[in-house]
C-alpha positions, 0 to 999 in steps of 0.5 A: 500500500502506497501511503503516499498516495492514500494521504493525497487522496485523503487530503483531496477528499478533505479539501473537496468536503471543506470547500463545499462546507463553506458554500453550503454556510454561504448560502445559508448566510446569505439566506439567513441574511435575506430574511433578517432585511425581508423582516426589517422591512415589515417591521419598518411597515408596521409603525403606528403612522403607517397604520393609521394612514393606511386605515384612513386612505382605506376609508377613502372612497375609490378614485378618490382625487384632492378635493375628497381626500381634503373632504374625508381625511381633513387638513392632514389626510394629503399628509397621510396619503403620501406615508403611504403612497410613499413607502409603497414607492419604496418598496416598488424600487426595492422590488424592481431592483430585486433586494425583495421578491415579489413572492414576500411583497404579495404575501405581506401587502398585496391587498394593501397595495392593490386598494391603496392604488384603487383608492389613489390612482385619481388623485396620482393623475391628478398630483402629475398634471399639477406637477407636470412630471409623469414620474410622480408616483412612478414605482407606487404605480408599476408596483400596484400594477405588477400586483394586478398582473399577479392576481390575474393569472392567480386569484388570491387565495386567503392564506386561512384557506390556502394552507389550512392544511400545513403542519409542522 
């Protein structure tokens, strides 16, 4: 037996299972990763203001333009309407550069988005004419549209009942 050759292959076989190792904790890093800026992000969602304004836009009547919010919501109500328009831009952006998937955007607030945009496309049009700049509002836009695409290939399917089968 030729020990030389039995050691080589047995430092071969050493390295070839460290290398995969460590590409193995490397994705899991980067998983690991991925899901700690995916569960900051909700939480950065999940403020008392954004609740509150989000409730409040909710309670806007569909195609609501300036004039209605102003009526509606009051003197703070436009204030109110662009924390969520806003972070729904944020997150457009976010998604079109690929930091979140759409899969996590559709699970977490689809429905949010799907309204806010039903609920604020008018007064979209209406904030562009007045500031002669069609990208106002740009990524709230293509983010609401992307999430229409969605439910038209799949209608939605309330997780109570997609899943009510999962276990542990």
């Amino acid at each position: 037996m030729n020990w030389s050759l039995t050691f080589e292959a047995v430092s071969a076989v050493a390295l070839v299972a460290g290398v995969l190792f460590a590409a193995y904790q490397l994705v899991e890093l980067r998983r690991q990763h991925k899901r700690d800026a995916v569960l900051g992000l909700v939480r950065s969602f999940q403020s008392g203001d954004f609740t509150a304004a989000l409730g409040r836009v909710n309670s806007l009547p569909d195609g609501a333009d300036r004039k209605t919010i102003q009526k509606v919501l009051g003197p703070d109500g436009r204030d109110q309407v662009f924390l969520v328009g806003l972070t729904w831009e944020s997150l457009g952006v976010l998604a079109y550069r690929r930091e979140i998937d759409m899969e996590t955007i559709d699970d977490f607030f689809s429905g949010a988005i799907s309204i806010s945009w039903r609920k604020l496309h008018a007064f979209v049009e209406e904030d562009r004419k007045s500031l002669d700049r069609e990208t106002v509002w740009e990524w709230f836009q293509w983010l609401a549209e992307r999430m229409s695409e969605r439910e038209q290939r799949a209608a939605p399917i309330p997780a109570h009942i997609a899943h009510r089968d999962w276990s542990k």
